[in-house]
C-alpha angles and dihedrals in degrees: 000000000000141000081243086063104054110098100250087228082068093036091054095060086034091061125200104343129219103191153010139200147153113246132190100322128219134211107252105040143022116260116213114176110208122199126188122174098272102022145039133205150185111230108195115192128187130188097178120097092220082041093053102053086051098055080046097058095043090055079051096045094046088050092050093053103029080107104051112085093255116128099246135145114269106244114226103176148347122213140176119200115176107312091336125094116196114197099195111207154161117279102228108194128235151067132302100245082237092064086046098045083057101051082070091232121195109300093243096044086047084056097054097045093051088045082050094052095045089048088044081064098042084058092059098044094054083047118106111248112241109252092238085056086044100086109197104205136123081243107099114222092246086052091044076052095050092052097049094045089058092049088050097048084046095054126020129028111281129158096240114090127205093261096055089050095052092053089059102048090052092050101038115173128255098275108239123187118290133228138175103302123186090226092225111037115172147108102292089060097057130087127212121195107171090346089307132120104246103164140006110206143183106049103167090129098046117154162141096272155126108299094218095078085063098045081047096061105031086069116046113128118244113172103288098011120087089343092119131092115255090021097112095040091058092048093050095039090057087042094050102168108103132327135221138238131235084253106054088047090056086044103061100008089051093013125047092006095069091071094051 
């Protein structure tokens, strides 16, 4: 990645840049870090027409919550050139809490840091969803997901399959009361800076929805990461809010997740 291939519309608010560089990439979007002299930044780019709604959604959803008390990146500019979408942002530094769980850190500081991530969604969910998040319809947001899951399985390459789709829809959950939900809450899109929470990233799937699918996906085990006996229960002891069966994290971890 070079200057020359900035959009000028995005090199014009950067300013002269010092240095560039690739970070940690993702799978959805490319992940250019810009520092000026005075300033660094994140550059996503997308170039996939699922890929760029999302990117899209996530520049409308950071707009909607920069007030709101949440640690997320400050959004500068969205721009579309040809096929390709570009979210300009604030770098926040830190670690992924991932990254932080496997570096096998101190027990106690392994057990703030987990009690910091369960309070961080707790935070999100108590906050009051943005209108424009907030979809009025006679649609539910399981039912919206389940729509959009179908049009994803029809249509990219997801890990659901029709059959496993089919199995949710006939044994639905006992709706419970919806909330703001980041969409894709877990380790990867938390940032850790001296074992505190110091940015939530990626929001492309932001909403007024059930908070399980949140819970759901902010503990599922990977090797290092919630594999230990007692993590969940700190997480869910610092979350306290409400806690979630074996079934409903089938449900949307197993379930749902597997067409996003």
């Amino acid at each position: 990645m070079n200057v020359t291939d900035i959009p000028i519309y995005l090199l014009d608010q950067i300013g002269s840049i010092h240095k560039i560089s690739l970070p940690q990439q993702g799978h959805t979007s490319l992940v250019i870090k810009i520092e000026t002299r005075e300033h660094q930044f994140i550059i996503k780019k997308t170039e996939h027409e699922l890929y760029n709604e999302w990117l899209l959604e996530e520049y409308n959803a950071l707009q909607s919550i920069s007030s709101a008390g949440i640690p997320v990146p400050k959004v500068h500019a969205f721009h579309e050139q040809g096929k390709s979408r570009w979210l300009l942002m604030d770098y926040i530094e830190g670690i992924s809490l991932r990254h932080f769980l496997a570096g096998k850190p101190d027990p106690k500081d392994r057990e703030r840091v987990i009690a910091e991530y369960g309070l961080s969604l707790k935070q999100i969910h108590d906050t009051k969803c943005p209108a424009n998040l907030h979809r009025q319809s006679d649609i539910s947001w399981l039912d919206s997901m389940f729509t959009q899951a179908g049009h994803n399985l029809k249509n990219y390459e997801v890990a659901g399959t029709e059959e496993l789709l089919v199995r949710l829809r006939d044994t639905p959950l006992q709706p419970i009361e919806n909330t703001f939900i980041h969409g894709d809450y877990h380790t990867n899109n938390v940032l850790i800076k001296h074992n505190k929470v110091v940015g939530i990233i990626d929001w492309p799937r932001a909403a007024f929805g059930d908070p399980r699918f949140d819970i759901a996906l902010a503990i599922r085990p990977k090797q290092g990461v919630f594999d230990q006996t007692g993590d969940k229960d700190i997480f869910l002891e610092a979350y306290d809010r409400l806690t979630i069966t074996e079934e409903e994290y089938l449900f949307f971890q197993e379930g749902l997740y597997q067409f996003f």
